[in-house]
C-alpha positions as CSV (number, residue, x, y, z in Angstrom):
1,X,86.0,48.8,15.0
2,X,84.7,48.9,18.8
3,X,87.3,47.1,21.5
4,X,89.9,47.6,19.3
5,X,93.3,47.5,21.2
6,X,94.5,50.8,20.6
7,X,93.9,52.3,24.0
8,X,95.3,50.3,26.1
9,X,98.7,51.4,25.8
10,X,98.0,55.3,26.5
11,X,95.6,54.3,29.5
12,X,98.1,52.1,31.5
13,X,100.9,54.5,30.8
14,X,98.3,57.3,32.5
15,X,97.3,54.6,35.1
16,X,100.8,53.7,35.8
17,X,102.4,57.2,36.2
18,X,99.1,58.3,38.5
19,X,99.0,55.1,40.2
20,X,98.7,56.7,43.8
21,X,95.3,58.2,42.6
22,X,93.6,56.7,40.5
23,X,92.8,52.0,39.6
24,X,95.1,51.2,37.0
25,X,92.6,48.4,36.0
26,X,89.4,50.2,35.8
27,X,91.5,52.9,33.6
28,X,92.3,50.2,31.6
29,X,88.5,48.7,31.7
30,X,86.7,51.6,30.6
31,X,87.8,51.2,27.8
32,X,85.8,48.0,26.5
33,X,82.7,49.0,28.7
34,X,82.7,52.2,26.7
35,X,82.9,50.7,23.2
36,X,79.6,48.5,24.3
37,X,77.3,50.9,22.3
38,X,79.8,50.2,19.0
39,X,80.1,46.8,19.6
40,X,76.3,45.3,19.8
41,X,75.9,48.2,16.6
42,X,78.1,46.4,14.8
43,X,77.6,42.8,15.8
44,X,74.0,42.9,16.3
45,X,73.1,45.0,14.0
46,X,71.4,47.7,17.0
47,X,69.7,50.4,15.8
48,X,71.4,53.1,17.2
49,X,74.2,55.3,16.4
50,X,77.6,53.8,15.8
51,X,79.7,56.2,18.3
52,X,76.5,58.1,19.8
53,X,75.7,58.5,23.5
54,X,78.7,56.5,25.3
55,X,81.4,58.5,23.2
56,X,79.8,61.6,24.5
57,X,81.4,63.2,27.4
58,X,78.4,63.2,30.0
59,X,77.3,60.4,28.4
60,X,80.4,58.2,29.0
61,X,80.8,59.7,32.3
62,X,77.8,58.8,33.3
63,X,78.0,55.3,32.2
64,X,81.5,54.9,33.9
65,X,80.3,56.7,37.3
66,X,78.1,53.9,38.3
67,X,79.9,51.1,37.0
68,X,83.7,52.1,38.5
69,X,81.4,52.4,41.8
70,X,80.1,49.1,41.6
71,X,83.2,47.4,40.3
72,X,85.2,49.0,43.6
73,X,82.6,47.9,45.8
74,X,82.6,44.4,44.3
75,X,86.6,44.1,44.8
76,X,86.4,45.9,48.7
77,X,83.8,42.8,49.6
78,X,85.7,40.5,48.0
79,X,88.9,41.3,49.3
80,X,88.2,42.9,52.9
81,X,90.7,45.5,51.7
82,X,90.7,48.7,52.1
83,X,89.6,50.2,48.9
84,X,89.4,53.9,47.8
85,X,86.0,53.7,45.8
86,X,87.0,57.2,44.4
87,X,90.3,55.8,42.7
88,X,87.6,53.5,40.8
89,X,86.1,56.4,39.6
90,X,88.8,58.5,39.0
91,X,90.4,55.4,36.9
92,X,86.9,54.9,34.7
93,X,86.5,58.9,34.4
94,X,90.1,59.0,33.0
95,X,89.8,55.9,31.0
96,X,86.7,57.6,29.4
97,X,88.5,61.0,28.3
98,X,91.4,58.9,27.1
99,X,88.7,57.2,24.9
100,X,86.9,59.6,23.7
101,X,89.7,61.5,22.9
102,X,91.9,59.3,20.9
103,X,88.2,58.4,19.2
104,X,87.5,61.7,19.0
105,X,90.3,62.3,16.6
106,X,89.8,58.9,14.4
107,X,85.9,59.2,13.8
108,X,83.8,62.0,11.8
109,X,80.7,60.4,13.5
110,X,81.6,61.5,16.9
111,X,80.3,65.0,18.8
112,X,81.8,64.9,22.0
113,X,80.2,67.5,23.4
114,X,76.7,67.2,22.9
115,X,74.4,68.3,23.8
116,X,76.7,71.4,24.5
117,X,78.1,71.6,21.1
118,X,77.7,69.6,17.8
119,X,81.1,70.7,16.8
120,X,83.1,67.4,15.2
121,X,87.0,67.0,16.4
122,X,88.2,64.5,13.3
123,X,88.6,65.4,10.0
124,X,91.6,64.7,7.7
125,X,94.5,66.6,10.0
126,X,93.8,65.0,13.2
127,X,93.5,61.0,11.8
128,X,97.0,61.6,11.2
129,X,98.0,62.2,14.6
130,X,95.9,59.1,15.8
131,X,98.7,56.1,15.2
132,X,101.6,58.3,16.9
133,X,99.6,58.9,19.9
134,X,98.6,54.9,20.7
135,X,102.3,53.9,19.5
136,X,103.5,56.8,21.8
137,X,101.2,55.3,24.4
138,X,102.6,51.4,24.1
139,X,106.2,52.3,23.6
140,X,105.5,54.6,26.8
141,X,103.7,52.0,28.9
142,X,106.5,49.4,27.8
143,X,108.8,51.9,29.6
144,X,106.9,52.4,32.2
145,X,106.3,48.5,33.1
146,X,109.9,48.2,32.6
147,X,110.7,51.4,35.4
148,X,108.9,49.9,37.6
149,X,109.8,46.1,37.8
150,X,113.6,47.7,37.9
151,X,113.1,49.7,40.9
152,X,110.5,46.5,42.3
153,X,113.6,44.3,42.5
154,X,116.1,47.1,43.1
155,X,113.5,47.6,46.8
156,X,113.8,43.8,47.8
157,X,116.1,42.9,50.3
């Protein structure tokens, strides 16, 4: 099922702890722009393949690339902050691999590395590592979000 919840739990956790490098939020983001493809397939009945170009690596790099640039320009005119545009693109590029790799394991549909390779990651040994690894994720990020607002109030004077 495309935006499904499950990845948003190993993504923050991998945004939080590399927080100096890369946007937690478009980490987080790629995610749901990624699963476009899936979602009009299965809500609008499009005619094209269930998990096919944007759950490919170059494809779903390439999708992110220009969208994390936009969305970093966006917030830097916004907010007349100083924004690294390449933490954007480090967030969506990592948000992507995240993806693709927890899909990677769950659906026999996927080839990640086309057009390099048709080889197909999932089959009945990895869907079983697929739940540990976004409960890992969560119970990880809970942790994390929990570090963090301790040592937040511990800094205040």
């Amino acid at each position: 099922m495309p935006l499904t919840p499950l990845h948003f739990g190993l993504n923050t956790s991998v945004g939080i702890i590399f927080k100096k490098y890369i946007n937690i939020p478009m980490c987080v983001l790629s995610n749901v722009i990624i699963d476009i493809q899936p979602f009009l397939v299965v809500f609008f009945d499009c005619k094209f393949e269930l998990h096919g170009f944007s759950h490919t690596l170059i494809g779903g790099s390439a999708i992110m690339l220009p969208v994390s640039v936009i969305f970093g320009l966006i917030r830097k005119k916004i907010t007349k902050q100083k924004i690294s545009i390449v933490s954007y693109i480090l967030g969506g590029e990592v948000g992507v691999l995240l993806h693709l790799f927890l899909d990677s394991l769950m659906h026999s549909d996927m080839v990640v590395f086309l057009p390099f390779s048709d080889f197909v990651v999932a089959n009945e040994h990895t869907k079983k590592f697929v739940n540990p690894v976004w409960i890992a994720g969560y119970i990880l990020m809970i942790l994390l979000i929990i570090i963090n607002t301790v040592l937040r109030i511990k800094r205040k004077p």
